[in-house]
Residue frames as qw, qx, qy, qz and C-alpha x, y, z in Angstrom:
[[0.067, 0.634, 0.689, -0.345, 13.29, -0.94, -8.32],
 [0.196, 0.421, 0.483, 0.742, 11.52, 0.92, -10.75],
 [0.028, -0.579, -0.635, 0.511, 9.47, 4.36, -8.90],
 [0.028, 0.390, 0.355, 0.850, 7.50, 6.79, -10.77],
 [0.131, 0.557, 0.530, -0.626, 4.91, 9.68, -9.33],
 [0.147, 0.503, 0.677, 0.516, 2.14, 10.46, -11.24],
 [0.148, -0.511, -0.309, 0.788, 0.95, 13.79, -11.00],
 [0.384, 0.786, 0.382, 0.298, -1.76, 16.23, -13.23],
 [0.362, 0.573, 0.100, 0.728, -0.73, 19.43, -13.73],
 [0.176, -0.591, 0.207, -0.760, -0.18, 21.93, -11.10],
 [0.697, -0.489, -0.495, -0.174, -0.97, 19.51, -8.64],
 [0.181, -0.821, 0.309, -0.444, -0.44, 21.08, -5.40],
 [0.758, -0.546, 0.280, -0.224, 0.44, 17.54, -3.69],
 [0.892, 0.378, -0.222, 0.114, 3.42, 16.86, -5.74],
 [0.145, 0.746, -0.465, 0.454, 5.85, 18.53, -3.59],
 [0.777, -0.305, 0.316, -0.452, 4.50, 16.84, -0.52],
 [0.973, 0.074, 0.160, -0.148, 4.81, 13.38, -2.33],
 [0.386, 0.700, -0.463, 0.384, 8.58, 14.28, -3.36],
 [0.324, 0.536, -0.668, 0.402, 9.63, 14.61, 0.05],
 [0.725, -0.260, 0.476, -0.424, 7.70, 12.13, 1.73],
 [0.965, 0.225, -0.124, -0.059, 8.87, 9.49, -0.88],
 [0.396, 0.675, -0.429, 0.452, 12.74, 10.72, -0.31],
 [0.259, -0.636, 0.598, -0.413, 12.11, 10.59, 3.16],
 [0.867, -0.113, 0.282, -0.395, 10.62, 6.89, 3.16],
 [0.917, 0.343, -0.197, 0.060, 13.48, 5.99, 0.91],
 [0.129, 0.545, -0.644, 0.520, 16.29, 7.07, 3.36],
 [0.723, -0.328, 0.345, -0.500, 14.00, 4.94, 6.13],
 [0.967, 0.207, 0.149, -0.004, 13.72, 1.88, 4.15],
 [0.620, -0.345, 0.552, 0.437, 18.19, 1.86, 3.32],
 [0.578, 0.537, 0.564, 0.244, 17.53, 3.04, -0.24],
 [0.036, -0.832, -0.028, 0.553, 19.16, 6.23, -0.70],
 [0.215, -0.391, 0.550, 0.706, 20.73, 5.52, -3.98],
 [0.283, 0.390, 0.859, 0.175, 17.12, 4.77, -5.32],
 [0.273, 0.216, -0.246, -0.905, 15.77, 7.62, -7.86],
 [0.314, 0.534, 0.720, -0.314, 12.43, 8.07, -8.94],
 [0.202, 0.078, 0.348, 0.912, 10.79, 9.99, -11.65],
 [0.298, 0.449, 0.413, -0.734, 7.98, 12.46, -12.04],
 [0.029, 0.093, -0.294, -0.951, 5.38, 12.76, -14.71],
 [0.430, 0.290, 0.348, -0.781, 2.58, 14.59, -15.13],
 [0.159, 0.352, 0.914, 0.127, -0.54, 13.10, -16.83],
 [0.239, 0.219, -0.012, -0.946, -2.76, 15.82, -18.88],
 [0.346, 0.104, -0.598, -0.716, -4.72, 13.82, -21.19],
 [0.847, -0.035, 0.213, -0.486, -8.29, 12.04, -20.12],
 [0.960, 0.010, -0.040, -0.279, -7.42, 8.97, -22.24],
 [0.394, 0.479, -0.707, 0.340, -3.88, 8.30, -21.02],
 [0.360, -0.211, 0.654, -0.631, -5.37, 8.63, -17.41],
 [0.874, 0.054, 0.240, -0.419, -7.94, 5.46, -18.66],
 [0.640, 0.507, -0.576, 0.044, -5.29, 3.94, -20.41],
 [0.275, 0.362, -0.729, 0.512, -2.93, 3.40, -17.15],
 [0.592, -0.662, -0.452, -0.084, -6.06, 3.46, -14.97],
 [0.184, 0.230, -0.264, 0.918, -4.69, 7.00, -13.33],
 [0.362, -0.695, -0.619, 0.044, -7.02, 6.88, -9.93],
 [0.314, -0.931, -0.173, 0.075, -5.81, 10.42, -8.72],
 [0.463, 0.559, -0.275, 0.631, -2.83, 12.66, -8.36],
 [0.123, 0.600, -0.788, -0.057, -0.17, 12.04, -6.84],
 [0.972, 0.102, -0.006, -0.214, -0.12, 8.71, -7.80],
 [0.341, -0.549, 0.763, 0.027, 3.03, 6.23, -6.22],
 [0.968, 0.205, -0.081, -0.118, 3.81, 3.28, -8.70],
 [0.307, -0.691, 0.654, -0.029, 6.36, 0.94, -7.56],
 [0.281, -0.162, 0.897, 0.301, 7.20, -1.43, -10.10],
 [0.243, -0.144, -0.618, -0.734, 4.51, -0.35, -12.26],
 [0.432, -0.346, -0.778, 0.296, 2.70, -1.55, -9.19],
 [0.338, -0.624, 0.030, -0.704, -0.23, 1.31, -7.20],
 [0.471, -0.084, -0.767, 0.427, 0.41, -0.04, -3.78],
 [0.203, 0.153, 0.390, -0.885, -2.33, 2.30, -2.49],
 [0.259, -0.088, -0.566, -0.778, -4.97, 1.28, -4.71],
 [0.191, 0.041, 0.814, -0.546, -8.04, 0.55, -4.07],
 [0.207, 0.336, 0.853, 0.342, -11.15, -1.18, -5.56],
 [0.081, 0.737, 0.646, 0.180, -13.52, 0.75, -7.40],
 [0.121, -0.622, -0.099, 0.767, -11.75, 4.06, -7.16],
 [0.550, 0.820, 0.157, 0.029, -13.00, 6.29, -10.44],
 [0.652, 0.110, 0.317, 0.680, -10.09, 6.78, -13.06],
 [0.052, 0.928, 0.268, 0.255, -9.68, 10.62, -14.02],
 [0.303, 0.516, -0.178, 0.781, -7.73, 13.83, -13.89],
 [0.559, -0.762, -0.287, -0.159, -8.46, 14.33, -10.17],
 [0.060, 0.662, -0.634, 0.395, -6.84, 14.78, -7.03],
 [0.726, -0.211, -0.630, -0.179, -6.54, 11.78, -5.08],
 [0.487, -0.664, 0.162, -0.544, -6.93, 11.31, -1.46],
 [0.613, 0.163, -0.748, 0.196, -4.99, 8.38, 1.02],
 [0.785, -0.574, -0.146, -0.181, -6.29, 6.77, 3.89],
 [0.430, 0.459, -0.558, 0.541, -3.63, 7.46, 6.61],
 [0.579, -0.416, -0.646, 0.271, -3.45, 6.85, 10.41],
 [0.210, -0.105, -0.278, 0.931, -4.06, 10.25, 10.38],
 [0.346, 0.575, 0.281, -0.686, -7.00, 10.66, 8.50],
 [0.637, 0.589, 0.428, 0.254, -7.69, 10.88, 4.93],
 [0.457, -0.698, 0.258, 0.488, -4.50, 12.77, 3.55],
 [0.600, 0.740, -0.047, -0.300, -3.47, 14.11, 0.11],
 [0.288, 0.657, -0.680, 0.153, -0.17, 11.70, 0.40],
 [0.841, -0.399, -0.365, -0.002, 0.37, 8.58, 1.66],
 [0.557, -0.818, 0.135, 0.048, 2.38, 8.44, 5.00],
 [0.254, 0.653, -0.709, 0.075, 5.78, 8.29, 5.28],
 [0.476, -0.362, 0.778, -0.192, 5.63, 4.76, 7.43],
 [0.806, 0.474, 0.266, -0.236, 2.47, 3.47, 4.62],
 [0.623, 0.723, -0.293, -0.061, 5.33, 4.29, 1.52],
 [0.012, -0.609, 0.790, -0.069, 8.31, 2.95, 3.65],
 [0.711, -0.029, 0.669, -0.212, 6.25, -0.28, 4.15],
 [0.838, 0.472, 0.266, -0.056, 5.19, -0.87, 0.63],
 [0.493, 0.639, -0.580, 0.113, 8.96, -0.06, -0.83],
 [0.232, -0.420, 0.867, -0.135, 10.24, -2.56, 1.74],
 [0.752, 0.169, 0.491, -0.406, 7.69, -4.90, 0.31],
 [0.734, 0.672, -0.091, -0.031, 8.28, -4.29, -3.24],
 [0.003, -0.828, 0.561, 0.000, 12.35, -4.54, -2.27]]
């Protein structure tokens, strides 16, 4: 399983998305699964990949948060959570969609 976080510069919700992905991968029996960060500066990379926000979770190349008609762009991005709208997805939302992709 292939994970990457996207993430613009400085984004303040990369840390967050670190150790809510770490913690959803010790949930889901996956502790020996590694991930990588990187950051995304340039407008037409972020339309290239279709980059809908930062922090951005791709599992198998795969946005398992997406959603239709979000705008592409150097942004932060926001995640519908059973808390609320939340700069991260949950830890149960990320353990679902890596047990999905698994």
């Amino acid at each position: 399983m292939e994970i990457e976080i996207l993430v613009v510069p400085d984004c303040p919700n990369e840390k967050p998305a670190v150790e809510r992905l770490r913690g959803a991968l010790a949930d889901a029996g996956l502790h020996d699964t590694t991930f990588s960060i990187r950051t995304i500066s340039d407008p037409g990379e972020a339309e290239r990949i279709g980059f809908t926000g930062s922090p951005m979770i791709l599992i198998d190349g795969h946005d398992p948060f997406a959603e239709p008609g979000r705008p592409v762009g150097l942004s932060c991005r926001m995640y519908r959570t059973p808390d609320g709208l939340v700069g991260v997805p949950g830890r149960d939302q990320l353990r679902l969609a890596l047990t999905a992709a698994g």
